[in-house]
C-alpha positions, 0 to 999 in steps of 0.5 A: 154587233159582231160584224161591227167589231170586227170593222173597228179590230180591222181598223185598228189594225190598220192604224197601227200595223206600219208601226211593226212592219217593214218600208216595203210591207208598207208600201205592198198595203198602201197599194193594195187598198188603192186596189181594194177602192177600185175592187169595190168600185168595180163591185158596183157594177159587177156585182151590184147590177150584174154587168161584167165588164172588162174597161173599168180601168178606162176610169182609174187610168184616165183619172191617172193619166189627168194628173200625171199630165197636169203635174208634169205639164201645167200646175201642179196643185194637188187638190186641183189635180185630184179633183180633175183626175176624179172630173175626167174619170166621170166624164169617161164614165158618162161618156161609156154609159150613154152607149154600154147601158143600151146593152146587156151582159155579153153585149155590155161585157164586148162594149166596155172592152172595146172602149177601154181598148180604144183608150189603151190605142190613145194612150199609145198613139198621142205620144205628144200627150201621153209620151206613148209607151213610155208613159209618163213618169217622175210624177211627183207626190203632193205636197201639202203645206198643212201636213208637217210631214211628207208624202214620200214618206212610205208610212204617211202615203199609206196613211194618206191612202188610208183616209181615202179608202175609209171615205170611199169605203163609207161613200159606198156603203151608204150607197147600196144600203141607201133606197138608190141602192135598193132601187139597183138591186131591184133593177138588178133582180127584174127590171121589168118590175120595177119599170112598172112601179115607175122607175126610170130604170136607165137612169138610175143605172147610168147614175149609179155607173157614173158614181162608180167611174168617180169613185174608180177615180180616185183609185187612179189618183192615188196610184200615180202617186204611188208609182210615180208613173202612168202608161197605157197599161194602167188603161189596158185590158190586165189592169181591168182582169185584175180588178174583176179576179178581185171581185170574183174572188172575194165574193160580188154583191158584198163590197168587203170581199172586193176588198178582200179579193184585192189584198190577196191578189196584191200579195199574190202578184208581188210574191209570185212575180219574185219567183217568176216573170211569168206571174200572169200564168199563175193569176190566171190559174188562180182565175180558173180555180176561183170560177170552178171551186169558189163562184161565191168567192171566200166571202161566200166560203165564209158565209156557208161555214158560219151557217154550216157552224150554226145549224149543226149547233 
C-alpha cells in the first residue's frame, strides 16, 4: 500500500511541478525522463537477464536518426515517423540478438560494443544520409492537429514526455511481473533448469531483448524531438556509459532506480558541465565510486536502511 502511495505522490508531483519551476527546469525533467525510459529499457537487460552491454544506444540512436531523416528528407508525419523510429530500433535489436545472444557476459558485453561502434562509423561515413559529423539538425517538434497547444512549448513537451514515460513505465512493469518475466528471471538465475522444464530459453531471451530495443526507441524518439538534432554521439560508446552508470547507480533488477539513477545524473551532468568542460572525468569518478561503495545502487541503500529500521524496532 506504501509503495503505491508513493507512486500516486510522484505522480502528482509530476503533474504539477512545471507549474512552479522555471523553463529550464522544465525542460532538464522532460530530459531526464526520456533517459529514465532508456534507463529502464536498458535494466531489462542488464539487470533482468544479467548481460552487460555497452551498444544499447544503437536503438535509441537509430530510432533517432529514422525520424531525424524522415522529417528533413521525406514527410513529416508524426505518427508515422514515430512508429518507424520504434520499427527501426527493433529491427536493430533483432538484428543485434540474433548474434550478441550466442554469447555470454564478457562476450555478449564485447559484441554489443563493437556493433554499436559499427553504427557510430556509419553514422560518421554516409554522410549523404546522416550529414556525418554534423549531424542532422532543425528537426522539427511534431505538430498535432487534435492539441490546441504547441509542442514547443517547454511545458507541454514535458507533458508529452510525461504520457510516454508513464505508458513505457506500465509496459514494463507488466513485463517482469508477467510469467514471460518470470521465465527470464528464471533463465537469469539457471538456464540449464529451465531448459530442462522445456523453455525454449533463446528465444524468449531474444523477445525479451527486441522488447527492450523497442522500448529504447522510443527514448530516441522523444529526444530528437527534445534536441532538434541527432549525430553519431547519440549511437556512440558515452551515450550507452551513460545509460548503464544510470543503472548502476540506482540499483539493476528493480526498473525505479534505473529511473532514479537517470535523474540524478541528468542533474548531475548539466551542473557539473556549468562548472567544467570536463564533466566526463567527474561521471566517471561518480561510476568508480558507485561500483566500489554502493553495487546495489541507492535503491538498494534504500532497501537495507528500511530493513535495518525494521529489525531494530
Amino acid at each position: 500500500m506504501r509503495k503505491w502511495a508513493a507512486v500516486i505522490a510522484i505522480f502528482l508531483g509530476l503533474v504539477f511541478l512545471p507549474q512552479f519551476i522555471s523553463t529550464y527546469y522544465v525542460n532538464l525533467l522532460a530530459l531526464a525522463l526520456i533517459y529514465a525510459i532508456f534507463a529502464m529499457s536498458l535494466d531489462l537487460v542488464f539487470g533482468y537477464m544479467d548481460m552487460p552491454t555497452l551498444g544499447h544506444a544503437a536503438f535509441s540512436g537509430v530510432a533517432a536518426y529514422a525520424i531525424g531523416i524522415f522529417s528533413k528528407d521525406v514527410l513529416a508525419v508524426f505518427w508515422l515517423n514515430f512508429l518507424l523510429g520504434i520499427g527501426m530500433a527493433c529491427v536493430v535489436a533483432a538484428l543485434f540478438g540474433l548474434l550478441a545472444l550466442r554469447t555470454r557476459e564478457a562476450y555478449f558485453f564485447m559484441i554489443t560494443l563493437a556493433m554499436a561502434q559499427m553504427l557510430w562509423g556509419i553514422a560518421i561515413k554516409w554522410r549523404s544520409l546522416t550529414r556525418g559529423e554534423d549531424g542532422i539538425s532543425s528537426i522539427p517538434r511534431p505538430y498535432l492537429s487534435f492539441l490546441p497547444w504547441s509542442l514547443g512549448d517547454a511545458s507541454i513537451y514535458f507533458y508529452f514526455v510525461l504520457f510516454f514515460f508513464i505508458i513505457a513505465s506500465i509496459i514494463m512493469y507488466i513485463m517482469v511481473r508477467s510469467p514471460f518475466g518470470h521465465v527470464i528471471s528464471g533463465i537469469r538465475e539457471c538456464e540449464q533448469r529451465m531448459r530442462a522444464l522445456g523453455f525454449n530459453t533463446k528465444l524468449y531471451n531474444y523477445i525479451w531483448f527486441i522488447i527492450a530495443g523497442c522500448l529504447a526507441g522510443v527514448a530516441g524518439n522523444l529526444l530528437v524531438y527534445y534536441n532538434g538534432f541527432v549525430s553519431p554521439a547519440d549511437v556512440g560508446i558515452t551515450t550507452s556509459a551513460e545509460g548503464f552508470l544510470m543503472v548502476l547507480l540506482g540499483g539493476p533488477g528493480t526498473l525505479i532506480g534505473p529511473a532514479i539513477g537517470a535523474v540524478v545524473i541528468v542533474l548531475l551532468k548539466n551542473i557539473i558541465s556549468g562548472w567544467t568542460t570536463r564533466w566526463l572525468l567527474f561521471i566517471g569518478l561518480i561510476y568508480v565510486l558507485v561500483v566500489i561503495f554502493t553495487p546495489n545502487g541507492i535503491l538498494g541503500l534504500v532497501n537495507k536502511f528500511i530493513l535495518k529500521k525494521r529489525v531494530t524496532t
